[in-house]
TORRO-987281 format. One line per 3 residues: number of its first residue (from 1); their letters; for each residue x, y, z of N, C-alpha, C. Coordinates in pm, 1 decimal, always signed. Example, Ala and Ser with C-alpha at 12.3 -4.5 7.8 and 13.67 -1.06 7.14 Angstrom:
2
1> as> +1319.0,-569.0,+780.0,+1230.0,-450.0,+780.0,+1320.0,-330.0,+780.0  +1285.0,-225.0,+708.0,+1367.0,-106.0,+714.0,+1290.0,+3.0,+787.0 .
//
This chain:
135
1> xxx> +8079.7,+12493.1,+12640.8,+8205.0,+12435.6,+12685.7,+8314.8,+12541.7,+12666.9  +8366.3,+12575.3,+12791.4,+8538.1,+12644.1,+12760.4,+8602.6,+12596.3,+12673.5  +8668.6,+12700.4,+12605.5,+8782.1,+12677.5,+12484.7,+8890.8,+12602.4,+12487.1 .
4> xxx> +8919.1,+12576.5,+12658.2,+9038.2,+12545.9,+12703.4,+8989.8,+12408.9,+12764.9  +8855.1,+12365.0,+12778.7,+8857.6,+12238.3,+12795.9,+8828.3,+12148.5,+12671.8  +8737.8,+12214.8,+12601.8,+8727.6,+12145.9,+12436.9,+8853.0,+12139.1,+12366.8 .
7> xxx> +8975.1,+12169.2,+12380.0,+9109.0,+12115.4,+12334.9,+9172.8,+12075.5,+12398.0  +9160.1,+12063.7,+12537.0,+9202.9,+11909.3,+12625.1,+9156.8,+11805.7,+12562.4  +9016.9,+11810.6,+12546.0,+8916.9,+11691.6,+12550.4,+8975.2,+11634.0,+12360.9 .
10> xxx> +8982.9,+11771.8,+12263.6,+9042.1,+11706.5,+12137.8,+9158.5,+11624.3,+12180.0  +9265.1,+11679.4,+12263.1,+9411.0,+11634.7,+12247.1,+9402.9,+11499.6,+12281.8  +9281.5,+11465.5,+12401.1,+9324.0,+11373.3,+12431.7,+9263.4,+11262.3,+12377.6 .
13> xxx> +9187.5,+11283.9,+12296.2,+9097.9,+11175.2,+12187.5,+9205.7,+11125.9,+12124.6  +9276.6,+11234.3,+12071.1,+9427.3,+11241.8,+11951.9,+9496.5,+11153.4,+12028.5  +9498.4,+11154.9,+12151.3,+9632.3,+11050.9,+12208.0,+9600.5,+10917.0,+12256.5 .
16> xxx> +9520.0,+10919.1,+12262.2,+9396.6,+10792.0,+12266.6,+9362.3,+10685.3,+12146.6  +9366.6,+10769.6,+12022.4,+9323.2,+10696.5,+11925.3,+9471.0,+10676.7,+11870.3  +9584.1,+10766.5,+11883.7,+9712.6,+10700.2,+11877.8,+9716.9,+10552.4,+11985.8 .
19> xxx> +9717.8,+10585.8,+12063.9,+9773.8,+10468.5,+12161.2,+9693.4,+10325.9,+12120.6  +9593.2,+10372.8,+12096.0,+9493.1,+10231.6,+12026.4,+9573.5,+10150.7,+11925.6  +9584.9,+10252.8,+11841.3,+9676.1,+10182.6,+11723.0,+9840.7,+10124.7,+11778.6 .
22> xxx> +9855.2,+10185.5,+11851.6,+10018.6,+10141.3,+11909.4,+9991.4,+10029.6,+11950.3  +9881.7,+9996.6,+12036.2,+9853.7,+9868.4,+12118.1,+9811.4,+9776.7,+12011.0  +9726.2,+9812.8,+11907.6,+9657.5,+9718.2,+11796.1,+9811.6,+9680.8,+11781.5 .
25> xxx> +9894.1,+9737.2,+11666.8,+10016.9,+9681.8,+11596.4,+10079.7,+9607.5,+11707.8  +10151.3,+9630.9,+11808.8,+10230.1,+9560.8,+11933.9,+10203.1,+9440.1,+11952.5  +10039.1,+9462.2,+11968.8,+9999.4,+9317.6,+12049.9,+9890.8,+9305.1,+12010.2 .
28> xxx> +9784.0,+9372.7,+11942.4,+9648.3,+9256.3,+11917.9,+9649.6,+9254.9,+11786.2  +9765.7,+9307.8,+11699.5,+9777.8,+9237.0,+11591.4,+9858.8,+9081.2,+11573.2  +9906.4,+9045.1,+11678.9,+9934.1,+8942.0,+11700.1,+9844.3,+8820.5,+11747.1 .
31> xxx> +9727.0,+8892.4,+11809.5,+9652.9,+8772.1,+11868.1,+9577.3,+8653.7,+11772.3  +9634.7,+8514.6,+11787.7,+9606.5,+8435.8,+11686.0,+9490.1,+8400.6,+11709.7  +9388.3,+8423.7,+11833.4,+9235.7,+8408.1,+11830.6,+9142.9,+8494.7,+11762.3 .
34> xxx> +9215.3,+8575.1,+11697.4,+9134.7,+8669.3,+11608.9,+9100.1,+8632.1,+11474.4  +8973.7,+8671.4,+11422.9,+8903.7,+8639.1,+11330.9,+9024.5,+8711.8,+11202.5  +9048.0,+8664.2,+11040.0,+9062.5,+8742.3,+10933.2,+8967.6,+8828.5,+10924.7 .
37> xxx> +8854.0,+8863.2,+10949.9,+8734.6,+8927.1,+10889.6,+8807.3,+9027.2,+11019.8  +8809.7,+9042.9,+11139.8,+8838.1,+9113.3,+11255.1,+8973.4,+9175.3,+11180.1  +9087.5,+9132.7,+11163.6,+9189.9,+9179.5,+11080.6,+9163.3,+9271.5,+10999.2 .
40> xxx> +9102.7,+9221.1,+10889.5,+9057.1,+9330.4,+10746.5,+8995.8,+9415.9,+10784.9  +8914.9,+9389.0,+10864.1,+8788.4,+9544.2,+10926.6,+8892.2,+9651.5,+10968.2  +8971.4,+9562.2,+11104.9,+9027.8,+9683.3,+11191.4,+9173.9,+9745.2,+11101.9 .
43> xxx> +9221.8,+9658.3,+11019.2,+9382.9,+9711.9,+10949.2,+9282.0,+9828.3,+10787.1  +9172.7,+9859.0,+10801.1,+9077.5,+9916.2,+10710.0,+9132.4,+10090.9,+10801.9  +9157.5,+10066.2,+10959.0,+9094.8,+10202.7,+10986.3,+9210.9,+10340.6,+11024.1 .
46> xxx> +9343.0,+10209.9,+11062.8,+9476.0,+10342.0,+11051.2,+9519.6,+10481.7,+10999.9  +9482.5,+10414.1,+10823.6,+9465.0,+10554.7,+10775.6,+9415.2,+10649.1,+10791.3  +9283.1,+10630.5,+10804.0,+9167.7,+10755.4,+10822.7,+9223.6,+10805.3,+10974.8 .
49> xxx> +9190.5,+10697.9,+11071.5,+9206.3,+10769.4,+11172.4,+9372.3,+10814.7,+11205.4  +9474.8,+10762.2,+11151.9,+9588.2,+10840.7,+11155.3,+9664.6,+10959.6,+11112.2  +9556.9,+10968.0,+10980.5,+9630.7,+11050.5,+10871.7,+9500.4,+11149.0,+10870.6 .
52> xxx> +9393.0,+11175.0,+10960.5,+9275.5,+11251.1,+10893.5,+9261.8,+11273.5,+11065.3  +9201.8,+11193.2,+11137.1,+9147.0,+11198.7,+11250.3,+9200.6,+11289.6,+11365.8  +9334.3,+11201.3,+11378.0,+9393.1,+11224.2,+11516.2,+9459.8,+11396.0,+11436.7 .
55> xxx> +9569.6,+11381.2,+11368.8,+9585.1,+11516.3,+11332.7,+9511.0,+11647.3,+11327.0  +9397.5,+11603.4,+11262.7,+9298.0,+11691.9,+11273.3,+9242.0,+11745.4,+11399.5  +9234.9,+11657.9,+11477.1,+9218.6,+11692.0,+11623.0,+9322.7,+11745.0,+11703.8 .
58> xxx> +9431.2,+11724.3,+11669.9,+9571.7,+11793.4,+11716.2,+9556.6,+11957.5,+11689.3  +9536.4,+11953.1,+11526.6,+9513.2,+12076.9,+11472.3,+9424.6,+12154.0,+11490.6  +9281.0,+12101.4,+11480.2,+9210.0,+12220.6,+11541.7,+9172.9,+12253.2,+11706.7 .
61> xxx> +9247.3,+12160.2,+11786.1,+9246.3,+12175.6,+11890.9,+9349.1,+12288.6,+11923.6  +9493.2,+12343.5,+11833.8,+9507.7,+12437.1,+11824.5,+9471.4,+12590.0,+11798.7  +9418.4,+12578.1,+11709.6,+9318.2,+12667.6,+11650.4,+9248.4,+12713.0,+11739.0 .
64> xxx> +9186.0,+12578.0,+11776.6,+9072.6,+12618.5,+11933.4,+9120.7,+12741.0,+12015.1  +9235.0,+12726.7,+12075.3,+9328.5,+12740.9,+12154.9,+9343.2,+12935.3,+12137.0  +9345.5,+12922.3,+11988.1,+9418.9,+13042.9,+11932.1,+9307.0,+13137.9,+11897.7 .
67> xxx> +9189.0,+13064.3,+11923.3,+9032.2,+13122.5,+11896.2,+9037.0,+13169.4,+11736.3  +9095.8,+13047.3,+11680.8,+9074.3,+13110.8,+11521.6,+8986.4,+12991.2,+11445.4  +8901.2,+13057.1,+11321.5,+8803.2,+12984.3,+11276.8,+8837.1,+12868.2,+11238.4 .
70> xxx> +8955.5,+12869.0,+11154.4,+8980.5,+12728.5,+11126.2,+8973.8,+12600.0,+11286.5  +9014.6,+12678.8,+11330.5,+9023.4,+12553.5,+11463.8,+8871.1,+12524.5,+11508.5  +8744.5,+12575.4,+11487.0,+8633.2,+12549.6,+11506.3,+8557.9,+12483.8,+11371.5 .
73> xxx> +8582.6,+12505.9,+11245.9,+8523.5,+12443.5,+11135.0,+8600.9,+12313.2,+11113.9  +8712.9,+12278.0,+11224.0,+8827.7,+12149.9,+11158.2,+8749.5,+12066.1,+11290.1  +8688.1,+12127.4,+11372.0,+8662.0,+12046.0,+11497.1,+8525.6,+11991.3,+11448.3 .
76> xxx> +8439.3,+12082.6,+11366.8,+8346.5,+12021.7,+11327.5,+8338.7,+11908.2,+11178.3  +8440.9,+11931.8,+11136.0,+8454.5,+11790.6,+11042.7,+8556.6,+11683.0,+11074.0  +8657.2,+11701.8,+11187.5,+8663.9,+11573.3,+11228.9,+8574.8,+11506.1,+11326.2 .
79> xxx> +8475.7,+11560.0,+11441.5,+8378.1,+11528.7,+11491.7,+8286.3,+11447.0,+11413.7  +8266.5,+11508.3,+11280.9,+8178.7,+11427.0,+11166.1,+8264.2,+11243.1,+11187.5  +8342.3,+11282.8,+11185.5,+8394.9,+11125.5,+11159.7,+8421.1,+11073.2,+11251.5 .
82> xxx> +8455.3,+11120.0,+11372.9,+8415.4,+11018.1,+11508.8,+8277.7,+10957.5,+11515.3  +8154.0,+11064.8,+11465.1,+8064.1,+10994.8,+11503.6,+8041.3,+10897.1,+11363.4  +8086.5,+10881.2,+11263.0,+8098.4,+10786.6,+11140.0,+8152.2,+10668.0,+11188.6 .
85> xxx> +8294.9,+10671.9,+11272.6,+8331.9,+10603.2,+11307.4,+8276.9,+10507.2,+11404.1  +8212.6,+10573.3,+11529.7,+8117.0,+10501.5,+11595.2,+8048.7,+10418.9,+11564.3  +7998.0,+10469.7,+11445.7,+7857.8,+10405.6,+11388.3,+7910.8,+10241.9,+11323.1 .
88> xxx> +8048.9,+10329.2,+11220.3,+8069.8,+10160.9,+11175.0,+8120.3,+10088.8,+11281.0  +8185.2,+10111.5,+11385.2,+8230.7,+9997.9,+11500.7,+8074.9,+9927.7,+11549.0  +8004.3,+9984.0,+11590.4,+7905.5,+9962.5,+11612.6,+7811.2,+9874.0,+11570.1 .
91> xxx> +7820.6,+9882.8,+11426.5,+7745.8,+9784.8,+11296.5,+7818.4,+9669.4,+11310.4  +7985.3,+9684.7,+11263.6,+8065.7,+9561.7,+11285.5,+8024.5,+9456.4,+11397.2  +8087.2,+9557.3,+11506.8,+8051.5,+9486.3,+11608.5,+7948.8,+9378.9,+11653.3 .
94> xxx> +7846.6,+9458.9,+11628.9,+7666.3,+9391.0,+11610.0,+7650.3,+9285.6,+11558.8  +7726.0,+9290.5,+11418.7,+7720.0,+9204.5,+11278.9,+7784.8,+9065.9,+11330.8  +7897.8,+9135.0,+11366.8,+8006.5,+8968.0,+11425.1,+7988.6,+8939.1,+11548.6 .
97> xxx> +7908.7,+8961.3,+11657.5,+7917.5,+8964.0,+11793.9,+8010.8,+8969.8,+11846.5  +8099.4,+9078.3,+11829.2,+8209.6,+9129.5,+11888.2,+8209.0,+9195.8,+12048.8  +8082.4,+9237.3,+12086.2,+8047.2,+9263.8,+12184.9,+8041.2,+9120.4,+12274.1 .
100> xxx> +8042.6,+9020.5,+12249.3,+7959.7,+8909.7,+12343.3,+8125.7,+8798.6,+12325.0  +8247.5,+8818.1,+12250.2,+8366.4,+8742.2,+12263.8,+8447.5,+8758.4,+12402.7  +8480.3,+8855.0,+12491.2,+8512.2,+8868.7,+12600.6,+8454.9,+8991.7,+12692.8 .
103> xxx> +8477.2,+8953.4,+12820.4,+8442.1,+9068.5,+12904.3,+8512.2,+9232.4,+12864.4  +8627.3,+9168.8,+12908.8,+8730.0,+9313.1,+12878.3,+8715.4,+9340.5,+12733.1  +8735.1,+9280.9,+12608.0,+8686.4,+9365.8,+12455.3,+8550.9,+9392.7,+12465.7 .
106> xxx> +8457.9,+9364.1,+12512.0,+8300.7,+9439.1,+12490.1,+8306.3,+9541.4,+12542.6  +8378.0,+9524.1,+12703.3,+8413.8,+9671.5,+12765.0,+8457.8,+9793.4,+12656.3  +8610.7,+9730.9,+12634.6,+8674.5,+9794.8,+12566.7,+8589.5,+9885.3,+12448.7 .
109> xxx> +8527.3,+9782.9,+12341.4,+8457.3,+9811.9,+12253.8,+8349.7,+9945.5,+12284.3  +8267.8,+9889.3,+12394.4,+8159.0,+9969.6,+12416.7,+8211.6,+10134.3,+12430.0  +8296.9,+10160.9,+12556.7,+8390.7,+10260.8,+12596.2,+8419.4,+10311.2,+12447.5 .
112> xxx> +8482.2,+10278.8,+12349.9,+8553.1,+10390.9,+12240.7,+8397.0,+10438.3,+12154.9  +8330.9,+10311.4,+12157.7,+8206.9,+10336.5,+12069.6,+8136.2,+10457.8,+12112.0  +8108.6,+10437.9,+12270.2,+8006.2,+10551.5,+12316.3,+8096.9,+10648.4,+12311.5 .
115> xxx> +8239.6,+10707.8,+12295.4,+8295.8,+10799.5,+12326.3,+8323.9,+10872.3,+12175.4  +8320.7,+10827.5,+12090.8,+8289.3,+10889.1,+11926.4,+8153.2,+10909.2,+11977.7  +8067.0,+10839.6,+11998.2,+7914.7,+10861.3,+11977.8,+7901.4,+10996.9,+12004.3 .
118> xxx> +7918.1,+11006.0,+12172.2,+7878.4,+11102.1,+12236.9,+7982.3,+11237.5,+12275.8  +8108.3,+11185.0,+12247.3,+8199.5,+11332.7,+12169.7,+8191.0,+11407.7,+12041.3  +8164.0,+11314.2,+11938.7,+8147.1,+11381.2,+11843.9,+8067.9,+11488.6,+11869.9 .
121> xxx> +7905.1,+11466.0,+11852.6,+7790.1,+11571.4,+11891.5,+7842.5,+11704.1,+11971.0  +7907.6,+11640.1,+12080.4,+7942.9,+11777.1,+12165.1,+8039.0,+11861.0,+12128.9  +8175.2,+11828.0,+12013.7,+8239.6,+11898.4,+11989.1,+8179.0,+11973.7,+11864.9 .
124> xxx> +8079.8,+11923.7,+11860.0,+8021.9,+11972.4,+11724.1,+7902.1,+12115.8,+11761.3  +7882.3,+12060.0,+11880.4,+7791.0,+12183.3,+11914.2,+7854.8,+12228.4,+11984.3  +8023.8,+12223.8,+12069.8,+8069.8,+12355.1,+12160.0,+8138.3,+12446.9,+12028.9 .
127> xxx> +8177.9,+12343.6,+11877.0,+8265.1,+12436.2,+11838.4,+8137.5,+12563.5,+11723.9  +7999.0,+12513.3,+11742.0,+7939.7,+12570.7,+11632.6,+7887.7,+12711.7,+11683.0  +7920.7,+12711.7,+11893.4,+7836.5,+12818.1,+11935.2,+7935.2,+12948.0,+11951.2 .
130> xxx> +8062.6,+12892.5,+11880.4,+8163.8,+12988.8,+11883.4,+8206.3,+13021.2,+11779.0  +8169.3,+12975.0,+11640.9,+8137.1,+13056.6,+11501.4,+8110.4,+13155.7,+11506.9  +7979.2,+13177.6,+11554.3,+7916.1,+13317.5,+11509.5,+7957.8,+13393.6,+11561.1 .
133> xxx> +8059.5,+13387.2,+11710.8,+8134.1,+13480.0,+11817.3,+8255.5,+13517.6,+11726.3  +8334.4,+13437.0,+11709.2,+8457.7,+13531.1,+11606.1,+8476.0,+13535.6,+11504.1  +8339.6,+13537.1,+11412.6,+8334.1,+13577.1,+11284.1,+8379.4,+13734.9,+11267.6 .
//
């Protein structure tokens, strides 16, 4: 993968997983058909992904940019946690049949799930084949 599309593809995870949370607080923290257990799970994940995730992806999508190591070893440990993240949406999901409550949230659901799934891996292997290049 180009250098210059693997920090599109970070930035725009970063603005993505912002906007999630903008929309969670606005409006589906309001929705009174929602489970407490749905509450506690999802008000569990702001931090990480606000204060660890999205930044991190801001940041080494710079790095990327600048072809410096840090921006390839930061891509490979926030990648670690997209695909962490996947995994627990995934379990949740499963656990509560969160997939099977509406059309549009299973959509929804499925879409972010497979997109940690199957971003993580790849940022993990475009940023590992460019280690050994600017060491």
């Amino acid at each position: 993968m180009k250098l210059i599309l693997l920090a599109i593809l970070e930035i725009i995870f970063a603005i993505g997983m912002a906007s999630f949370w903008i929309y969670f607080f606005l409006v589906e923290n309001k929705n009174p058909s929602r489970s407490d257990i749905f509450f506690a799970y999802e008000r569990s994940f702001p931090l990480p992904d606000l204060f660890w995730i999205t930044p991190g992806l801001l940041v080494s999508a710079i790095g990327v940019l600048n072809n410096k190591l840090y921006g390839f070893i930061l891509t490979i440990a926030v990648s670690g946690g997209l695909i962490f993240l996947g995994l627990v949406d995934i379990s949740f999901n499963l656990q509560n049949k969160q997939y099977s409550t509406n059309v549009g949230d299973a959509i929804l659901n499925i879409f972010i799930n497979l997109a940690c799934l199957i971003m993580g891996p790849i940022f993990i292997i475009s940023a590992t084949q460019y280690i050994g290049v600017i060491q």
